[in-house]
C-alpha positions as CSV (number, residue, x, y, z in Angstrom):
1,X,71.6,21.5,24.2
2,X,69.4,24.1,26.0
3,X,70.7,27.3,27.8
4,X,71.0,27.0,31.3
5,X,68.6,28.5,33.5
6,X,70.3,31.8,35.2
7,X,67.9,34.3,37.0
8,X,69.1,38.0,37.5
9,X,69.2,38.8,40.9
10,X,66.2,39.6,42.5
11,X,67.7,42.2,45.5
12,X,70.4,44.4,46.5
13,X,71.5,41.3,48.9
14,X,71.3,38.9,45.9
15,X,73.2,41.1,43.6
16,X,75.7,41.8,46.2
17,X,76.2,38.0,46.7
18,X,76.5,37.4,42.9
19,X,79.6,40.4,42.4
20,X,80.8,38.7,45.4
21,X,80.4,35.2,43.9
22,X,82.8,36.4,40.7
23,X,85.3,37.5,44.0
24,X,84.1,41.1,43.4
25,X,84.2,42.9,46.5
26,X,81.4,45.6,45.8
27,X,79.9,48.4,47.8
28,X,76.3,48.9,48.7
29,X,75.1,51.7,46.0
30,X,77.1,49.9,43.8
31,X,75.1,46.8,43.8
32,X,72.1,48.8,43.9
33,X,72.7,50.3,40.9
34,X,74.0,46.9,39.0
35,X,70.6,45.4,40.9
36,X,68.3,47.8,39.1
37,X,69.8,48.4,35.6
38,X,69.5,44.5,35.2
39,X,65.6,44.9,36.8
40,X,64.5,47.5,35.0
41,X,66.3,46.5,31.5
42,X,68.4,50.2,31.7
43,X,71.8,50.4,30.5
44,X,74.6,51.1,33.7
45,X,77.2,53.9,33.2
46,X,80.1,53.6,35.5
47,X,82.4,56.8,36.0
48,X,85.5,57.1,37.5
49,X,89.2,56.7,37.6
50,X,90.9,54.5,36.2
51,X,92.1,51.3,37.8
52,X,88.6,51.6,40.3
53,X,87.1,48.2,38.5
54,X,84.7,49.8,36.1
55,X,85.2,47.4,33.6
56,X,85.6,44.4,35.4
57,X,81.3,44.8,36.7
58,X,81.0,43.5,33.0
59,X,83.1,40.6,33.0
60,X,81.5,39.6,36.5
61,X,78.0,39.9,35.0
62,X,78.7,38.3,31.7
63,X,80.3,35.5,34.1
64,X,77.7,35.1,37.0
65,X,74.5,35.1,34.1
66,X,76.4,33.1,31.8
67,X,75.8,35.8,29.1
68,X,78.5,36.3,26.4
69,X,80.5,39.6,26.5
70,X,80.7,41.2,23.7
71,X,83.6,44.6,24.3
72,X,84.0,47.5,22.5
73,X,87.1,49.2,23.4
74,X,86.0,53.1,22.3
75,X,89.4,54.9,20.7
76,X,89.5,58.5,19.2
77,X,88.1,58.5,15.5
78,X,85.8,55.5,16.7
79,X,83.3,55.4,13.8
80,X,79.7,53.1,12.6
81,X,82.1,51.0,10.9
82,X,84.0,49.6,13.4
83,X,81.7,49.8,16.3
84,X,78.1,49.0,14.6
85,X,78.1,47.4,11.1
86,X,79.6,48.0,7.5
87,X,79.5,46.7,4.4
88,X,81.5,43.8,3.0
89,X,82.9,45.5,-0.2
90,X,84.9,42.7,-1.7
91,X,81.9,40.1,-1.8
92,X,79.7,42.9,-2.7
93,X,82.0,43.3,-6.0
94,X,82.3,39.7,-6.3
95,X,78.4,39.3,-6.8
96,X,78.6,42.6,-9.0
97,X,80.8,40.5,-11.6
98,X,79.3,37.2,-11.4
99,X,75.8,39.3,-12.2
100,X,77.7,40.8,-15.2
101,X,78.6,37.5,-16.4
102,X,75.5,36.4,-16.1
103,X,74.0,39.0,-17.9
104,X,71.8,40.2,-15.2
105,X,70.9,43.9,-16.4
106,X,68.5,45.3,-13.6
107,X,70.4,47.8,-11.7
108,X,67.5,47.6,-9.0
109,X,67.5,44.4,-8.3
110,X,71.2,44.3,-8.2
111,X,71.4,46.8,-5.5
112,X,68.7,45.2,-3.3
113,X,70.5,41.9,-3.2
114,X,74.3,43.1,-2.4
115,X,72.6,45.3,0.2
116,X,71.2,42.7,2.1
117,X,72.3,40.9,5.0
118,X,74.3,38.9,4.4
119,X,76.7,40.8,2.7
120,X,76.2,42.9,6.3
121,X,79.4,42.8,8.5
122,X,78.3,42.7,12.0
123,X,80.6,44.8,14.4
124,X,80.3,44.5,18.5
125,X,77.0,46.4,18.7
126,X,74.9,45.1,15.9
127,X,76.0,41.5,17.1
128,X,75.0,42.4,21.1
129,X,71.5,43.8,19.5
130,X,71.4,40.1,17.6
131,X,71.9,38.5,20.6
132,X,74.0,35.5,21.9
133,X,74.7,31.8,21.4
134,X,72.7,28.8,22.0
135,X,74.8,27.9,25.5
136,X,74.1,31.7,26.8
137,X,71.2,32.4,29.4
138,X,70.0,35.2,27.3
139,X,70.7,38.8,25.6
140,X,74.8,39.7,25.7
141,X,76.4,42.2,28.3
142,X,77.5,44.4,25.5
143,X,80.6,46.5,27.1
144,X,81.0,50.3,26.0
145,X,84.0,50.7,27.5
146,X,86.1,54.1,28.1
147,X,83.2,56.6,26.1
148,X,85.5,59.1,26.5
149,X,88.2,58.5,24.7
150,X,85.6,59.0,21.4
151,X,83.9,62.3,20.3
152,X,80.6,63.5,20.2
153,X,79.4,62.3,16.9
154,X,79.5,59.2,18.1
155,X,77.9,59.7,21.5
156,X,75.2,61.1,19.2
157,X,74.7,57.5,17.5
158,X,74.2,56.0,20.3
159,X,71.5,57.6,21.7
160,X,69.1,55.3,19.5
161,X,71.0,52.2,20.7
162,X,70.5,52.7,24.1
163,X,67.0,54.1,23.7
164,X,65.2,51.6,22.0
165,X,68.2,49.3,21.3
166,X,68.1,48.9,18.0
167,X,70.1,50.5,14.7
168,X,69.1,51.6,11.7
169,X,71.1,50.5,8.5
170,X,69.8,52.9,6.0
171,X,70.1,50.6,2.7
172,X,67.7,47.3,5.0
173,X,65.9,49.2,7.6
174,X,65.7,49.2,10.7
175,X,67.1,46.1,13.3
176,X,65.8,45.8,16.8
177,X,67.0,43.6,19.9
178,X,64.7,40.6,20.4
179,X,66.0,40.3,23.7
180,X,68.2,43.7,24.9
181,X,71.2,43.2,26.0
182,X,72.9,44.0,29.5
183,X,74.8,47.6,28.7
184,X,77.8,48.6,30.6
185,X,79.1,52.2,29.3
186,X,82.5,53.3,31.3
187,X,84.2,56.5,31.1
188,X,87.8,57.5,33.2
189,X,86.2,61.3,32.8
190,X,89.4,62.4,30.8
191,X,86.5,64.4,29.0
192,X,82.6,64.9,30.0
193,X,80.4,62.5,28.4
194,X,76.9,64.3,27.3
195,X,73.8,64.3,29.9
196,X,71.7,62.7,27.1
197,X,73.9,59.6,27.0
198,X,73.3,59.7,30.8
199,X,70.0,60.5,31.1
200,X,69.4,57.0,29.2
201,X,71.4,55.1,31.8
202,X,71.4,54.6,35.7
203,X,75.0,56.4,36.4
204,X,77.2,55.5,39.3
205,X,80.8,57.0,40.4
206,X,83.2,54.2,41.1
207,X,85.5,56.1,43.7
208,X,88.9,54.6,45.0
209,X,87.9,51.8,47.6
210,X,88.3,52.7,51.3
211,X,91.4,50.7,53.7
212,X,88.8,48.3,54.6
213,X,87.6,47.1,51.4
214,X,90.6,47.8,49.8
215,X,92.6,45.1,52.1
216,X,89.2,42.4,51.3
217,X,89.9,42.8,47.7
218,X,93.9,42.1,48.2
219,X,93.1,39.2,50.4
220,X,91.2,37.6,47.5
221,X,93.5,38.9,44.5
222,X,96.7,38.4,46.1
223,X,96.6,35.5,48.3
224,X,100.1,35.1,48.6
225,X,100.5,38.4,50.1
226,X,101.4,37.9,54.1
227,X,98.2,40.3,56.3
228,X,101.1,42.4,57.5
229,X,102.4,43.2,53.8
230,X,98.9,43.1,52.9
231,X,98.0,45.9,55.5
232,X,100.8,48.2,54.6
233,X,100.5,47.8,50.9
234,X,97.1,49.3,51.7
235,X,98.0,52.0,53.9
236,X,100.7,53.1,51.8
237,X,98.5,53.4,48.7
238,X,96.0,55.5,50.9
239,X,98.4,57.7,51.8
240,X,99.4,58.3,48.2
241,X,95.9,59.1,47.3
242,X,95.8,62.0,49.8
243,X,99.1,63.9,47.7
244,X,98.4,65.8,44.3
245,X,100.0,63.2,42.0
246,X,99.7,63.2,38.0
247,X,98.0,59.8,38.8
248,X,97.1,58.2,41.2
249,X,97.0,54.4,41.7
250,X,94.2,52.8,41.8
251,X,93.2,49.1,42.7
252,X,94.9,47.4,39.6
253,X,97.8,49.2,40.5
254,X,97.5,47.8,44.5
255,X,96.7,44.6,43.1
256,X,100.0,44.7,40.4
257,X,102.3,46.0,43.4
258,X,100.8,43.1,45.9
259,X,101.1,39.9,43.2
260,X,105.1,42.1,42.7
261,X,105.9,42.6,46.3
262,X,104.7,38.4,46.8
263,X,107.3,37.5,43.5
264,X,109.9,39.3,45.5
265,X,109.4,36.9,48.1
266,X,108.6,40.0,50.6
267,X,107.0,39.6,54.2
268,X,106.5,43.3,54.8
269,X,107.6,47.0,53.2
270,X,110.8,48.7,53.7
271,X,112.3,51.8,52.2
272,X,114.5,50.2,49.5
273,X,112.1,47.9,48.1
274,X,109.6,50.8,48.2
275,X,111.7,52.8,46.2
276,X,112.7,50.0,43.5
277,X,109.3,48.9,42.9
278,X,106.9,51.8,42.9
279,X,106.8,51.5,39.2
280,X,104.6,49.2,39.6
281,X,102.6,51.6,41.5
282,X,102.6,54.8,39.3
283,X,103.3,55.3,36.3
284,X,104.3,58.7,35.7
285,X,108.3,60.1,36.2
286,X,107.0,63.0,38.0
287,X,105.5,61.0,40.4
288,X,108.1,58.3,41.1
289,X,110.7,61.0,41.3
290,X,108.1,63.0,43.9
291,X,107.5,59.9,46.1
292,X,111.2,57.9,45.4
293,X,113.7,58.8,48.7
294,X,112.6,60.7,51.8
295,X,109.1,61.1,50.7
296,X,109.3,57.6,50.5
297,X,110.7,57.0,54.0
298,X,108.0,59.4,55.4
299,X,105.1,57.8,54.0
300,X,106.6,54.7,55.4
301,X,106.9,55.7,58.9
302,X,103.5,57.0,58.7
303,X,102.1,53.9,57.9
304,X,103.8,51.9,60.1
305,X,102.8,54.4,63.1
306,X,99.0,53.8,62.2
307,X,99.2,50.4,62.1
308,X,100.9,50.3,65.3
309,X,97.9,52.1,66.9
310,X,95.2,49.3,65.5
């Protein structure tokens, strides 16, 4: 079997069709910036809260190309090991004793054959730098997802991957990408990630979606959802993004409350079911106890008093 023949896009239009294609609704700069990491071979890093659909621009590529994704989920203590490559210790001892038994005495050669590839454990971005399988249309989208959950040492490594996109393994030397893959870095900014991870990437802020797009993306996620319970999901969430909350909800979470309000068999809001389902919605205490009762109420008479003006 051969790999099917997928073409990046070749415009902002194009690109903006193919998000759309994968039922991503996606601004303007948005695809402009998807449209030129892919054309000029530059890794993308997406910033912004969570819940904005950061991550998802990787699944949608790695869909819509017909490239594998290949995800790794960053952590604190994130180390080489577990994100690159390490060393698989118990064959490696294995092929220590056998040599023993066989008598083989050259310490030398020994070492040069336990440290070679194939005793090489391949972690998410060694196998994105070795590329994908024979039914994928090219290089992997290799997903770096939530940088800042890990620490600076780390940020440090990368700088070689996404520079020339290749690692070096000290004991074989260095491996390059035949084909580089398609990088998506994401960060929530619950710390700042360093300007030489960004100066290697095209950067774009994902910001919360505005009523508009917000109620195209529910129309497409949450079919089930009636246009009037649709429209004041929306506007209620808007209105929540405009108070100093500990969090605030972002699309996932408009999405989660839209598929919840729909299982309740609900047509449109109303105080009660407001109150007994907003956490769905946020997902702090604080919050739900901030919004929960007459805060509730007013925020609901707001909404419905804009609507009525449309």
């Amino acid at each position: 079997m051969t790999k099917q023949n997928f073409v990046p896009p070749s415009s902002i239009e194009e690109t903006l069709k193919l998000l759309a294609s994968a039922d991503y609704v996606g601004e303007r700069s948005l695809a402009t910036a998807v449209f030129l990491a892919l054309r000029m071979g530059r890794p993308l890093f997406l910033e912004g809260e969570a819940g904005v659909g950061k991550t998802e621009i990787a699944k949608v590529l790695a869909k819509t190309l017909g490239r594998k994704l290949v995800r790794l989920q960053c952590y604190e203590g994130l180390d080489i090991a577990s994100a690159v490559y390490e060393w698989n210790y118990a064959r490696q001892m294995i092929e220590i004793r056998l040599a023993e038994v066989e008598g083989v005495k050259s310490r030398e050669g020994l070492g040069q054959d336990i440290f070679s590839e194939k005793f090489l454990i391949r972690r998410p971005i060694l196998q994105a730098l070795e590329g994908g399988g024979p039914m994928d249309a090219g290089a992997p989208v290799l997903l770096i997802d939530e940088l800042d959950r890990t620490d600076e040492p780390f940020e440090a490594y990368l700088l070689e991957v996404l520079s020339d996109f290749q690692v070096t393994i000290p004991e074989i030397g260095t491996l390059k990408a035949k084909e580089p893959p398609i990088v998506i870095i994401t960060s929530n900014r619950t710390r700042e990630i360093h300007d030489a991870i960004k100066r290697r990437c095209f950067y774009h802020w994902v910001d919360y979606p505005s009523a508009v797009r917000e109620l195209e993306i529910l129309r497409i996620k949450a079919p089930g959802a009636s246009e009037r319970l649709s429209s004041e999901v929306v506007a209620f969430v808007q209105q929540l993004r405009k108070l100093d909350l500990f969090k605030l909800p972002g699309v996932a979470e408009t999405i989660d409350w839209s598929q919840a309000l729909v299982a309740l068999d609900k047509m449109s809001l109303d105080a009660q079911t407001v109150n007994d389902t907003l956490g769905t919605l946020l997902k702090y205490q604080d919050d739900i106890a901030r919004i929960q009762g007459t805060e509730a109420e007013r925020l609901l008479a707001e909404v419905r008093a804009e609507l009525a003006t449309k």
